[in-house]
C-alpha atoms as one frame of an Amber mdcrd trajectory, in Angstrom:
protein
  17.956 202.537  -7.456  18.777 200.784  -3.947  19.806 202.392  -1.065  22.502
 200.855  -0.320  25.220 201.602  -2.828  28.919 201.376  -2.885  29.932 205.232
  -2.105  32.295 205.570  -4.991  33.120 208.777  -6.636  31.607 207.390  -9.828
  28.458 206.405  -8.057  28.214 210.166  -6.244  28.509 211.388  -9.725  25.820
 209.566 -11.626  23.868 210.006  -8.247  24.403 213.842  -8.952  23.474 213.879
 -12.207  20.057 211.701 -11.396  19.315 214.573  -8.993  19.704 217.153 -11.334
  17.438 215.563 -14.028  15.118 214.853 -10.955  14.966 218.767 -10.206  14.652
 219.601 -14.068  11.611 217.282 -14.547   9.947 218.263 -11.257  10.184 222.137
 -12.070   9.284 221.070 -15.734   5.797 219.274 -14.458   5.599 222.223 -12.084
   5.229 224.464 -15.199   2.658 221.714 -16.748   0.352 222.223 -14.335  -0.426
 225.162 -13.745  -0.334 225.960 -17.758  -3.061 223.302 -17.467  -4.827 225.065
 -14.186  -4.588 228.341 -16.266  -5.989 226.854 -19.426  -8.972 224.900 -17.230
 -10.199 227.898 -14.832 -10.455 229.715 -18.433 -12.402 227.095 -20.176 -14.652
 226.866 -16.981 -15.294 230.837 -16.955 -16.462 230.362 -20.775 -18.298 227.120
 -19.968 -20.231 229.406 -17.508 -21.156 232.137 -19.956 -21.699 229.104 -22.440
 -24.369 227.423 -19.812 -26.369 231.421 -19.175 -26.661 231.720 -22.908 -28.233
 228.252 -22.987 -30.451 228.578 -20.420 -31.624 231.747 -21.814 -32.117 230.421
 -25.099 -34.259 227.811 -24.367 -36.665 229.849 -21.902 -37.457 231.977 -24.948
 -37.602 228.740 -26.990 -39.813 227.277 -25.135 -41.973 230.094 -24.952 -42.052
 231.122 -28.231 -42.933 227.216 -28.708 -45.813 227.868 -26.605 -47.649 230.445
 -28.084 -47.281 228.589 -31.281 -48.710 225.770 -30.157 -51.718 227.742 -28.627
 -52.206 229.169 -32.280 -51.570 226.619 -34.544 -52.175 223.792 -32.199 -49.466
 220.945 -31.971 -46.792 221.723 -34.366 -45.075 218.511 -34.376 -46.038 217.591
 -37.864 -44.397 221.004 -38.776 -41.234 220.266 -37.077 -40.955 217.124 -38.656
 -40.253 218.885 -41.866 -36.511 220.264 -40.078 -34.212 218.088 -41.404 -31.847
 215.804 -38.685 -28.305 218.019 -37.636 -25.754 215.878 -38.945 -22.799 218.409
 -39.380 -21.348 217.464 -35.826 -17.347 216.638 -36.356 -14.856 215.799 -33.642
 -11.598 216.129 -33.548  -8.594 216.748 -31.358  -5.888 219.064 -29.987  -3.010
 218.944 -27.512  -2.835 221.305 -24.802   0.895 220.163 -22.672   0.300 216.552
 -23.871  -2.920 216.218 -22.772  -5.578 215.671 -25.545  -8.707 217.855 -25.876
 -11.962 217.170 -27.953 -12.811 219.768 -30.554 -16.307 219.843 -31.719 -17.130
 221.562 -34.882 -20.654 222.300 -36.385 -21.385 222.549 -39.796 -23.467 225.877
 -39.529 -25.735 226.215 -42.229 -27.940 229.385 -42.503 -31.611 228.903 -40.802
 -34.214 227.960 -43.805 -37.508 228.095 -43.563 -38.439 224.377 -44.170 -42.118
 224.285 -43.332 -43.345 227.810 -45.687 -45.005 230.386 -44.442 -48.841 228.930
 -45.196 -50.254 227.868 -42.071 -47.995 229.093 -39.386 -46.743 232.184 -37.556
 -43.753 234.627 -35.890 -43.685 232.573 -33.065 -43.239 229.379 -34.663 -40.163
 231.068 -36.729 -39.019 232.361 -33.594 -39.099 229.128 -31.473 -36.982 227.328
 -34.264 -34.207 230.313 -34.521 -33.830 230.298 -30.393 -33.655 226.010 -31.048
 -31.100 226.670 -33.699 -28.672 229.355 -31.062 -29.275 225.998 -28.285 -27.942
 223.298 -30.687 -25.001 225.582 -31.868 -24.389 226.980 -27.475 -24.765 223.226
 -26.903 -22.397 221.875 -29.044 -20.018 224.677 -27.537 -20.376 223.403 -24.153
 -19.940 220.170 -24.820 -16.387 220.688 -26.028 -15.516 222.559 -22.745 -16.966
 220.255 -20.872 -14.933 217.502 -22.157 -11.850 219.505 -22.767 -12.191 220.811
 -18.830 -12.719 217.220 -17.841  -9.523 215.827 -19.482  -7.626 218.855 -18.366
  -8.386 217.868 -14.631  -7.728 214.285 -15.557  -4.263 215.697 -16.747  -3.479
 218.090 -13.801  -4.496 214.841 -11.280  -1.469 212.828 -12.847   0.960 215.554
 -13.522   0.616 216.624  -9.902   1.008 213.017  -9.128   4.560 212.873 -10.684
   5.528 215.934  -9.531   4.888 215.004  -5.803   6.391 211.956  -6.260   9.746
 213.452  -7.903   9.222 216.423  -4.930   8.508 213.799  -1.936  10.267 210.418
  -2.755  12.762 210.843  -5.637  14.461 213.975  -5.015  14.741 213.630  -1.569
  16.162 209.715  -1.928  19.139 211.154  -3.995  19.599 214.013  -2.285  20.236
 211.713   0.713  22.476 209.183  -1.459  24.563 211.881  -2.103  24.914 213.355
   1.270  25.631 209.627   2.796  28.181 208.965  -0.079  29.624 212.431   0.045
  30.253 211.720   4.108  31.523 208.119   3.103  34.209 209.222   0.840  35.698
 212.162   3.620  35.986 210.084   6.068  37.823 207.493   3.335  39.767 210.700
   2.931  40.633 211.727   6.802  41.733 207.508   6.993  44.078 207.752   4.328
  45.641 210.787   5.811  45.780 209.525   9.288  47.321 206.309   7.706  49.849
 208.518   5.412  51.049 210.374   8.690  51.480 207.350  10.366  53.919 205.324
   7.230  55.505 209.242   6.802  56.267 209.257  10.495  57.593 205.313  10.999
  59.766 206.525   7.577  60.737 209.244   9.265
């Protein structure tokens, strides 16, 4: 909408009603974010926990791996007999508009695929600690993605809402005042001219 516009009562109306909506959406994308700042600092406090348990994990992975491979040597002909994960799925949910990966895992009970001939605790060990990583990991990678596309959201909902806060709101809210100021003084001239006719009547 221009600046410049004919100070009508009309126009202070619509103006008016532009400045209301204006208010509405900004305290509306006000709410938004910080549903979305709530739901992010959340998913980053799990993410956290997520990353500890992973870490964890894979230290006693790796050194359960270790002493296997000390015993039984190189066990990579053994782990080629773990079949390939394939029971990753990814879907979606909206959180405020904003769209957030889900990642699901197929969990399927650990099997021994390799017997027990030829190999030892540690070995079954190492591949149960692998098994908690891949199922953490998949975890994280969901919040990772979900917390990036939350930030991603907050960025352009705070965008809007400054702009409705800093430009918008403040453009009509002027309109209105200048229009307002337009129209009494149209008022105080008609008056002045009505006294006048009254008083050359008179």
């Amino acid at each position: 909408m221009p600046d410049q516009i004919s100070p009508t009562k009309g126009n202070l109306l619509k103006l008016k009603k532009s400045l209301a909506l204006a208010k509405v959406g900004f305290d509306l994308l006000d709410r938004k974010r910080n549903i979305l700042v709530r739901e992010t600092m959340s998913m980053i406090d799990s993410a956290s926990k997520i990353q500890e348990l992973i870490d964890s994990s894979y230290y006693k992975a790796y050194q359960a791996l270790q002493s296997a491979n000390i015993q039984l040597g190189i066990v990579e002909e053994i782990a080629n007999s773990i079949p390939i994960e394939n029971g990753l799925s990814l879907s979606s949910r909206s959180v405020m508009g904003v769209e957030i990966p889900t990642v699901a895992l197929d969990i399927q009970p650990v099997k021994n695929y390799y017997g027990f001939h030829r190999t030892t605790v540690q070995l079954d060990e190492a591949y149960v600690m692998f098994d908690n990583v891949k199922k953490f990991t998949a975890r994280l990678a969901e919040i990772e993605n979900s917390v990036y596309r939350l930030a991603e959201g907050i960025r352009k909902t705070q965008k809007r809402a400054n702009a409705l806060k800093n430009i918008i709101i403040p453009r009509f809210d002027n309109q209105c005042k200048q229009i307002t100021s337009a129209l009494e003084e149209k008022e105080r001239e008609e008056f002045s001219r009505l006294k006048v006719i009254k008083k050359i009547i008179d």
